[in-house]
C-alpha positions, -999 to 999 in steps of 0.1 A, spaced: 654 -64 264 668 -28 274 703 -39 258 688 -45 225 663 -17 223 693 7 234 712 -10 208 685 -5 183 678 28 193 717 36 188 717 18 150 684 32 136 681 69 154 708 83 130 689 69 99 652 82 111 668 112 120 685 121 84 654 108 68 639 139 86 664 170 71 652 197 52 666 226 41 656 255 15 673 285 4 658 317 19 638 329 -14 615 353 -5 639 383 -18 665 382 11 702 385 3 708 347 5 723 341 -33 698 322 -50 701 284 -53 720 287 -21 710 256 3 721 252 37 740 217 37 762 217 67 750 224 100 778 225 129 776 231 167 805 240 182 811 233 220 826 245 245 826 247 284 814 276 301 836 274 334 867 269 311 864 278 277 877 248 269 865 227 236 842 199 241 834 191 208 820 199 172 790 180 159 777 183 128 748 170 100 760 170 65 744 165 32 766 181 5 737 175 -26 713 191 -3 676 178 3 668 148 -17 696 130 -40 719 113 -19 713 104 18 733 129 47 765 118 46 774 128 86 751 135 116 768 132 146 753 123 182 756 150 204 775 143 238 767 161 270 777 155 306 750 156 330 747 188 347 771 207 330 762 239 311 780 239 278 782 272 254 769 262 217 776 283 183 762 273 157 776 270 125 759 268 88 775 260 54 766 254 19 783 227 3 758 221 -29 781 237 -55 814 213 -42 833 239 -20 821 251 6 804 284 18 801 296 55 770 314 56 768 320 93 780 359 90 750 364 66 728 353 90 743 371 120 742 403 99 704 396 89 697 385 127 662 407 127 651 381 96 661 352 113 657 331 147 673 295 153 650 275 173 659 241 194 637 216 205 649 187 232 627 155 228 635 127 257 664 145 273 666 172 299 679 201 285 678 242 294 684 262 262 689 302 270 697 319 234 722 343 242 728 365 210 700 389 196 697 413 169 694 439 195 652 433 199 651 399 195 674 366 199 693 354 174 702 314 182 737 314 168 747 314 205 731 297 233 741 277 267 725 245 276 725 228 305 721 192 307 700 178 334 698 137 339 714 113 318 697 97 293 696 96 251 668 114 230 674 134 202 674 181 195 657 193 166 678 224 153 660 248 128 669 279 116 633 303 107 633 329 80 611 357 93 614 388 75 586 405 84 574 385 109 600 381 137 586 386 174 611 363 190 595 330 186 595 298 161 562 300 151 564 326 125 582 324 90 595 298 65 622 271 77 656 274 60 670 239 70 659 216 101 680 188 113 671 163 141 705 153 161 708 123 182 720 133 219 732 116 247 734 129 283 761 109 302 
């Protein structure tokens, strides 16, 4: 019975978990151009003894929400106990070339706050960036306790007039549930 809810869990996750993507353009008067959609969302990983590259992982969906189904989302990979650095990248891919917006939202860090959510998997998130009062979430470390599969809800808040440093505040720009596995 484990075998084939593990194999179910492997086959249906990444379906659930697309069917659960948003993303919005900021359009509350910020500098995001309008139409703009966040399509592509990438994490970048590395290790933080080494430096060395452990993998990107991304969630794409180049029509945006609704239309077509995501065409990627990855399944995160993490050793156990390991602390692993994570950038974030976002793109928008709507318009058929795409355009890195992660520099807009480094240089608007006081409107904005990426928050992550663990669900069934140990994991320590630190944010490690900050618009000089409050963090950012472009950059974070995670360490990765026991091994075991579950999923991390990614989201990236708009809070111009709003931001204290926490999720709650604000409108959501894009949310994306990856799968993850801790080995």
């Amino acid at each position: 019975m484990k075998t084939i809810n593990k194999t179910l869990f492997t086959l249906l996750l990444p379906a659930l978990m697309a069917s659960m993507f948003t993303a919005t353009s900021c359009d509350d008067g910020h500098d995001h151009d309008e139409g703009e959609v966040i399509t592509t969302v990438q994490l970048l990983l590395s290790d933080s003894a080494t430096g060395g590259t452990l993998g990107n992982f991304s969630f794409e969906d180049p029509d945006g929400p609704g239309g077509n189904n995501p065409t990627r989302l990855d399944t995160i990979a993490l050793d156990s106990g390991k602390v692993t650095l994570v950038s974030l990248r976002f793109a928008d891919a709507s318009s058929g070339t795409s355009k890195d917006i992660t520099t807009e939202i480094r240089a608007e860090g006081n409107e904005h706050i990426v928050c992550f959510t663990p669900a069934g998997v140990q994991l320590a998130i630190v944010l490690t960036d900050s618009d000089g009062t409050h963090p950012i979430g472009l950059e974070s470390r995670w360490k990765a306790g026991a091994r075991g599969t579950g999923s991390m809800t990614v989201v990236l808040k708009h809070q111009p007039d709003s931001k204290n440093g926490t999720c709650d505040p604000g409108d959501t720009d894009v949310e994306v549930v990856f799968p993850v596995v801790i080995r």
